[in-house]
C-alpha positions as CSV (number, residue, x, y, z in Angstrom):
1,X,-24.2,3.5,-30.0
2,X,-22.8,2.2,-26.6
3,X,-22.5,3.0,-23.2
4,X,-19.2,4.4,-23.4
5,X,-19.7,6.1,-27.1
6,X,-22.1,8.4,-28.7
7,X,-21.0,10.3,-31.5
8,X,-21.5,13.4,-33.6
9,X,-22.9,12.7,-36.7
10,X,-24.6,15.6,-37.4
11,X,-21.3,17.8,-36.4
12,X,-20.4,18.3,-40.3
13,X,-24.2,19.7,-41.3
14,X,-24.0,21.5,-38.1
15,X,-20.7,23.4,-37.8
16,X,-19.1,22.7,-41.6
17,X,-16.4,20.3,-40.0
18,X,-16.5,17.0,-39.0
19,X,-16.4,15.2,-35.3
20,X,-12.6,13.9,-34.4
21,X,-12.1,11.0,-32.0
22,X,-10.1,12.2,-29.3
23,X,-8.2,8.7,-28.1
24,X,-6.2,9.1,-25.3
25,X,-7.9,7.7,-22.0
26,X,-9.9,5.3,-24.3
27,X,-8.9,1.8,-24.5
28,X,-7.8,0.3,-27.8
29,X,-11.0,-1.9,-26.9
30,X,-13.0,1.6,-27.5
31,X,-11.2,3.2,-30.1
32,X,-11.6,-0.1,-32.2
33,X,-15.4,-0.4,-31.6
34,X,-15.7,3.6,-32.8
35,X,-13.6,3.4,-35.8
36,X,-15.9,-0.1,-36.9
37,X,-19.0,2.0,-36.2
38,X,-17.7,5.0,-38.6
39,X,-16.6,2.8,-41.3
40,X,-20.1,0.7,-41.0
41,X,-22.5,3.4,-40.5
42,X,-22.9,6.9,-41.7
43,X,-19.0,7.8,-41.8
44,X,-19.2,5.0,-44.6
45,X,-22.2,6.7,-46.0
46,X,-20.9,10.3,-46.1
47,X,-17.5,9.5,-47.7
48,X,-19.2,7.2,-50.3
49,X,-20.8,10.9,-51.2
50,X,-17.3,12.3,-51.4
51,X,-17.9,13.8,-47.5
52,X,-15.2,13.9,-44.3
53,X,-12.8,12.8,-43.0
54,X,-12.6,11.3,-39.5
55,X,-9.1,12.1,-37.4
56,X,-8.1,9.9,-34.5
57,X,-6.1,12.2,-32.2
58,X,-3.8,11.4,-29.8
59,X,-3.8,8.0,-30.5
60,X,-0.3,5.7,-29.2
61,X,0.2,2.7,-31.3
62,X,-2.1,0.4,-29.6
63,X,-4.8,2.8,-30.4
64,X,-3.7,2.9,-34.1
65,X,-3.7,-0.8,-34.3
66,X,-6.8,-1.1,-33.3
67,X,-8.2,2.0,-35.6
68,X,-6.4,0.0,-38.5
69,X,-8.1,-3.4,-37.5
70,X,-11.3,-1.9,-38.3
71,X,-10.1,0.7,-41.1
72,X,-7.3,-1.3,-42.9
73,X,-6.8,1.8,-45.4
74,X,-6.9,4.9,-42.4
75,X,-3.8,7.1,-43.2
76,X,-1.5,6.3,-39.8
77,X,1.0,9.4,-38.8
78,X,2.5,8.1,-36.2
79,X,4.8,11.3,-35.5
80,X,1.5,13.3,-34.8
81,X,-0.1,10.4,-32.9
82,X,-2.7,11.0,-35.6
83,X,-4.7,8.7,-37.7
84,X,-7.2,9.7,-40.4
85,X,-10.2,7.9,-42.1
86,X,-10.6,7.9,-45.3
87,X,-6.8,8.3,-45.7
88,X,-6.7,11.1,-48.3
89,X,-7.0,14.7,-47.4
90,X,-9.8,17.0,-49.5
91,X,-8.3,18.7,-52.2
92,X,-7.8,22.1,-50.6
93,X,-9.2,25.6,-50.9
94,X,-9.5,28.7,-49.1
95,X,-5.9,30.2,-47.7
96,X,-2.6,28.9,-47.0
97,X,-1.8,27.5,-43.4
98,X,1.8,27.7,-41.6
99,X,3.0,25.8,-38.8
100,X,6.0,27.1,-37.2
101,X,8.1,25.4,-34.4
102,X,10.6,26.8,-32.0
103,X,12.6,23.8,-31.8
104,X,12.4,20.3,-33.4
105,X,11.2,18.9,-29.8
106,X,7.7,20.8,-30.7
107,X,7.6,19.0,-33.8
108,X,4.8,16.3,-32.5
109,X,2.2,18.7,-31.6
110,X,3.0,20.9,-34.8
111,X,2.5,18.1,-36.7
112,X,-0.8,17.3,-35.2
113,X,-1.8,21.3,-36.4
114,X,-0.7,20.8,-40.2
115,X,-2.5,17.4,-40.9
116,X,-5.6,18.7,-38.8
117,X,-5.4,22.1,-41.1
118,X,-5.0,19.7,-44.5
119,X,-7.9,17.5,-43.9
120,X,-10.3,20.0,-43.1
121,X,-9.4,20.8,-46.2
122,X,-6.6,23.9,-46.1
123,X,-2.8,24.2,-47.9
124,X,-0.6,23.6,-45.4
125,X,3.2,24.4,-45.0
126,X,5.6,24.0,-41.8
127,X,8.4,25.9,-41.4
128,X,10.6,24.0,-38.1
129,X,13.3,25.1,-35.4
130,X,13.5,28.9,-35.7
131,X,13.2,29.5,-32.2
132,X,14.2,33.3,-30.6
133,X,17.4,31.7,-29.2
134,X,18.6,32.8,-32.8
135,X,16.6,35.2,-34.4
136,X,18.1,35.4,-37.5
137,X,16.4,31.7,-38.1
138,X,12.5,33.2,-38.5
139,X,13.7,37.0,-39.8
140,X,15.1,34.5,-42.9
141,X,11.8,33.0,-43.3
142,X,9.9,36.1,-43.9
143,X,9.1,35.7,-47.4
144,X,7.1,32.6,-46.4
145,X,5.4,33.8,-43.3
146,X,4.0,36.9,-45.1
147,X,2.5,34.7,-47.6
148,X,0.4,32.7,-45.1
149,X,-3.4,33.3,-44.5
150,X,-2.6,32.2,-41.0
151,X,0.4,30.9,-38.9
152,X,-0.2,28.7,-36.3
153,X,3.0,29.0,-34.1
154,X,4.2,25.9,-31.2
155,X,6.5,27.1,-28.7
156,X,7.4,25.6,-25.4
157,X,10.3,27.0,-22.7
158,X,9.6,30.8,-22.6
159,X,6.6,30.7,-25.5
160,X,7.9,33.9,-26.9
161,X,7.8,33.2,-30.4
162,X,4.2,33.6,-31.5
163,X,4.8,37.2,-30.2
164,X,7.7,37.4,-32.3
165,X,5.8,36.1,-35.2
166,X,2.7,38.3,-34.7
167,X,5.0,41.6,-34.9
168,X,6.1,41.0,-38.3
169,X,3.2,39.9,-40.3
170,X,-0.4,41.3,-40.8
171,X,-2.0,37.7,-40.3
172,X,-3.6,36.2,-37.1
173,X,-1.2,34.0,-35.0
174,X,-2.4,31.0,-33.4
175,X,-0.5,30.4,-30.6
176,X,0.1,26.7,-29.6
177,X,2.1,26.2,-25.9
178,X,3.8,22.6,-25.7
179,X,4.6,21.0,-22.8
180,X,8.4,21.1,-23.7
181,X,11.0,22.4,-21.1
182,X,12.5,22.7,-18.4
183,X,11.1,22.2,-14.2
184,X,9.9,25.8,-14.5
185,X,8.1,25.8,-17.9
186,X,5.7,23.2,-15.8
187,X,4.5,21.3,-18.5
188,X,3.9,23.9,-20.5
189,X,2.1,26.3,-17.8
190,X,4.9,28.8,-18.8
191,X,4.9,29.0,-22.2
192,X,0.8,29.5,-22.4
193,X,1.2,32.1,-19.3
194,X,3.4,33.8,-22.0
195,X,1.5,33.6,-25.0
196,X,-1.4,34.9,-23.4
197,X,0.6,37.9,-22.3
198,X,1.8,38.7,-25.7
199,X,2.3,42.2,-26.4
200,X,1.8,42.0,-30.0
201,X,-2.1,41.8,-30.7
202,X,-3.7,39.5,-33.1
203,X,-2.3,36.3,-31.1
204,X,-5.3,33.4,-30.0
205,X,-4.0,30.9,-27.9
206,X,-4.7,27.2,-27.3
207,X,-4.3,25.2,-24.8
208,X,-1.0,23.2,-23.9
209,X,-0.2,20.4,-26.8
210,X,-3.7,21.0,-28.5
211,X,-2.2,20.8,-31.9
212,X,-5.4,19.8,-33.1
213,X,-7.2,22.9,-31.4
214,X,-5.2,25.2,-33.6
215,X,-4.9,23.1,-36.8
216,X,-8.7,23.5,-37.0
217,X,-9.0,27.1,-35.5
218,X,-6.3,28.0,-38.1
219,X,-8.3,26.0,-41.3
220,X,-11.5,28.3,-40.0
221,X,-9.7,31.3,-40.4
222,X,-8.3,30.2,-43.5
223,X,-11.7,29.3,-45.4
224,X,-11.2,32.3,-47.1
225,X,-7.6,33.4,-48.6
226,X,-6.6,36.9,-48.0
227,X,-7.4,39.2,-51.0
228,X,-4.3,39.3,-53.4
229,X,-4.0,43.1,-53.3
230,X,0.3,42.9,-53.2
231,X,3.0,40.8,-53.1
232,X,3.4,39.5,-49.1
233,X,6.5,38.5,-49.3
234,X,7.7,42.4,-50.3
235,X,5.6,43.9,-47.7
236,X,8.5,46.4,-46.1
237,X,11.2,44.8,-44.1
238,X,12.1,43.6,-40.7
């Protein structure tokens, strides 16, 4: 394609999802010349056959301006610093995916998580601020959390919350550190130190702010819904 640009076209027949554009340390200058080559090439040809979706992560707005120069109709989410082409999500199969914040400052990367999870084509849910500093917040959103195939859970400060999570329902727990906090949550060291600790078992972890990591680990565990053997919600008590 170009010196600086070479991408994965095949990555859909390959794997069964399609390559994102990861934008941060590109220039706008790059980012635009990639999103002209997906809409001209075979990123035009694949959604022409009803095909993928292309997400532009971590994209500031001089990256999305310059993605919407070349794809005037991309879906722009500026609170997720994500941008997706063609702008509307699959309709979606498999099992349900929930996002779960501690607090409303991990919002950003959660949000990354849930649109990832839609348009690889999952149902998505997100559930925000019931952090352990008041427990009765996420023991009052059972119901909801034992309905999920999979709960992808952002934390930052101590990261304990995916542990919480993981103790009360019989789904896998994706564990997302952010790089919220405090001097000694270092940029989200702590919180991922924690999570990988976690004494509860069925917990993966991501790395720090990789919302995108765990939206699309979470819609690969979700490609399949759980069989509906009970009712989740009434599944004993906390």
């Amino acid at each position: 394609m170009s010196a600086f640009a070479n991408l994965d076209q095949d990555r859909m027949a390959r794997r069964g999802y399609p390559e994102a554009v990861y934008c941060a340390g590109k220039t706008p200058d790059q980012v635009h010349a990639i999103a002209a080559r997906i809409g001209a090439g075979a990123g035009a040809a694949s959604a022409a056959r009803g095909g993928t979706t292309t997400l532009f992560t971590r994209a500031n707005r001089d990256h999305a301006a310059s993605v919407l120069a070349a794809l005037p109709d991309a879906a722009d989410y500026p609170d997720a610093g994500l941008l997706a082409w063609p702008p509307h999500p699959p309709d979606p199969t498999g099992g349900m995916v929930l996002v779960v914040t501690a607090g409303t400052s991990d919002l950003a990367v959660a949000r990354e998580a849930e649109l990832t999870a839609g348009y690889l084509g999952r149902r998505t849910d997100l559930i925000a601020d019931v952090g352990v500093a008041g427990l009765h917040r996420i023991l009052a959103r059972l119901p909801e959390l034992r309905a999920a195939d999979v709960i992808v859970v952002a934390a930052g400060m101590d990261g304990a919350l995916p542990s919480v999570v993981a103790g009360l329902v019989e789904v896998p727990v994706v564990a997302l550190p952010t790089s919220v906090g405090y001097g000694a949550a270092f940029d989200g060291l702590a919180p991922l130190l924690t999570m990988l600790n976690a004494c509860a078992p069925g917990v993966a972890v991501v790395n720090i702010d990789n919302g995108y990591g765990a939206g699309h680990l979470a819609a690969q565990i979700a490609r399949h819904p759980r069989p509906d053997t009970t009712d989740a919600s009434a599944i004993h008590s906390p």
